[in-house]
C-alpha positions as CSV (number, residue, x, y, z in Angstrom):
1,X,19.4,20.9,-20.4
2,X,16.9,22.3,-23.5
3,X,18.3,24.6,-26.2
4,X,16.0,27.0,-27.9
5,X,16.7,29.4,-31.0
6,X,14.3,31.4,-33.0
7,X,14.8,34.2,-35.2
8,X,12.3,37.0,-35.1
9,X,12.1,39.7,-38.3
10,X,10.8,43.2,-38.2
11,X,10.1,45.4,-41.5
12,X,11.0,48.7,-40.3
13,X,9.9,51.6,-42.2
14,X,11.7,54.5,-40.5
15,X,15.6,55.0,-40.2
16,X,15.4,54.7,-36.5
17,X,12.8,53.2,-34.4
18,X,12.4,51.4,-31.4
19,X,10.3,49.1,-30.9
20,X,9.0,46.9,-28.0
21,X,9.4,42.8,-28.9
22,X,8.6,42.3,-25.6
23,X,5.2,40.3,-26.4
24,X,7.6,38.0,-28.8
25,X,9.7,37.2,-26.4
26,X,7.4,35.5,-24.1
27,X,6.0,33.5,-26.9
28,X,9.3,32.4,-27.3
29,X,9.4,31.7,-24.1
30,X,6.4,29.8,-23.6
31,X,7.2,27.9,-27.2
32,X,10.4,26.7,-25.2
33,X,8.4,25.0,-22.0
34,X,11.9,25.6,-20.6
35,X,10.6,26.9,-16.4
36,X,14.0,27.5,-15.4
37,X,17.0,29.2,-17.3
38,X,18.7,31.8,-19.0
39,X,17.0,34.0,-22.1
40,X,19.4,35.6,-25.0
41,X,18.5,38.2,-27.4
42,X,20.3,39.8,-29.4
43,X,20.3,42.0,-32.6
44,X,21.5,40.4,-35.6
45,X,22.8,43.3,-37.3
46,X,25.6,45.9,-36.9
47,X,23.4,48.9,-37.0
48,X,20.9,47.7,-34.3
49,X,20.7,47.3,-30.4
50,X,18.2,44.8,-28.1
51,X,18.0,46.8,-24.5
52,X,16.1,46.9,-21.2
53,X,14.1,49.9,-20.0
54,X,11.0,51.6,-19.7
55,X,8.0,51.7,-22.6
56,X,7.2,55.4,-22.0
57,X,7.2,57.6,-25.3
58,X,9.0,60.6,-23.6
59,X,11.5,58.3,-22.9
60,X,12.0,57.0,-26.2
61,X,12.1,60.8,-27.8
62,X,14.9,61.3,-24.9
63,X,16.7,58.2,-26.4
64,X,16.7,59.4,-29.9
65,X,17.3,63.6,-28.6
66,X,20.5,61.9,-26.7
67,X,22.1,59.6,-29.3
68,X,21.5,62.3,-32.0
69,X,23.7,64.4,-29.6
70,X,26.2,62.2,-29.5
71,X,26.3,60.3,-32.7
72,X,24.2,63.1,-35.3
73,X,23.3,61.5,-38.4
74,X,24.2,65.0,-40.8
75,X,26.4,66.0,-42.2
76,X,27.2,62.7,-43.6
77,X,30.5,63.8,-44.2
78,X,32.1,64.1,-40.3
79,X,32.3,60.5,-40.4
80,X,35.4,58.4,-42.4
81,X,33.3,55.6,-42.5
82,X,30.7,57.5,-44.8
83,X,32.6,57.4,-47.8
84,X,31.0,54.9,-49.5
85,X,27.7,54.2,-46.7
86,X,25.7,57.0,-45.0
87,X,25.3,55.1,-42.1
88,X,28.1,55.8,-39.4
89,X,26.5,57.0,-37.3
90,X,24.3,54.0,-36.9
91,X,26.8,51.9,-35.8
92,X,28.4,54.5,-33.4
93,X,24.6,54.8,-31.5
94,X,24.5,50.6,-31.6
95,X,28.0,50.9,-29.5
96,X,26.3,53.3,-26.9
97,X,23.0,51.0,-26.1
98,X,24.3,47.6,-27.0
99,X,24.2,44.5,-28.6
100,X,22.0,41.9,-26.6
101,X,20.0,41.5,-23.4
102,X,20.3,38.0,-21.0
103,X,17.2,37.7,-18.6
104,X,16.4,35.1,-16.3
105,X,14.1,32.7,-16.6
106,X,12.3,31.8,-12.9
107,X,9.0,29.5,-13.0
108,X,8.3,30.0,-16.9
109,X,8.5,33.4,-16.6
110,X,10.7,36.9,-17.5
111,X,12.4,37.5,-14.3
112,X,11.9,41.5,-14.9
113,X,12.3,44.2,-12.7
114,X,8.9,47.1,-12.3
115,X,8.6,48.6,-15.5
116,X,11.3,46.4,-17.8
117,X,10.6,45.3,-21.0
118,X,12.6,44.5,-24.2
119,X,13.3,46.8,-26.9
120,X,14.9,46.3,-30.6
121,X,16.7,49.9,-31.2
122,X,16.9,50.3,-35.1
123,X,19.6,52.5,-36.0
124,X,19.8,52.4,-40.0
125,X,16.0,51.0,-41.4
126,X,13.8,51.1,-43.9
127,X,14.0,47.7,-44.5
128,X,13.2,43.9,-42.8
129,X,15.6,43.1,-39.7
130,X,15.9,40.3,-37.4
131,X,16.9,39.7,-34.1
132,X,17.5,36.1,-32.7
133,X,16.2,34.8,-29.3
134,X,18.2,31.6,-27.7
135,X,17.0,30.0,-24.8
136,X,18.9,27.6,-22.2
137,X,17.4,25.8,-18.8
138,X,15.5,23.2,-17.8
């Protein structure tokens, strides 16, 4: 069996931004050669989620309406965790859309459903993030 492990890094400008890494992912994938396996990604920080869904722009603003809903940034102060961060909810929005995605790997390629792609969900930016991408098969 091959191992693979890359680490990919995003500068993120905003607080919260999704982004699809899709198009990284299967250059991962094809830096691997591996045809037949099981792919890893997830996001290496607390603040941060790697998902599965659709890239359509409503969508995403239904994402952010929803999770603002449930988790609202302001007033900093609702939040025990805030005392000495800002960032609270953050962490409460990476809990609701998760920590990593596994995909299977048939013939060299994402074995996606219509429509699926890969998405890093930032929930506390403005700076350079990472996600890291392991990769097992043959």
């Amino acid at each position: 069996m091959k191992s693979y492990r890359k680490e990919l890094y995003f500068d993120i400008e905003k607080r919260r931004e999704f982004i699809n890494i899709t198009p990284q992912i299967r250059g991962c994938l094809k830096e691997s050669k591996i045809k037949e396996g099981l792919l890893l990604c997830n996001a290496m920080h607390i603040t941060a989620s790697v998902f599965i869904n659709d890239d359509e722009s409503g969508l995403h603003a239904d994402f952010e309406k929803w999770l603002e809903g449930i988790a609202p940034e302001k007033p900093y102060n609702q939040y025990y965790h805030n005392g000495y961060e800002d960032n609270a909810d953050a962490h409460l929005k990476r809990t609701i859309m998760g920590r990593e995605v596994v995909v299977a790997i048939t013939n060299g390629q994402l074995d996606f459903g219509p429509w699926e792609q890969i998405f890093y969900g930032e929930f506390d930016g403005k700076r350079q993030k990472r996600v890291l991408v392991k990769i097992i098969g043959e």
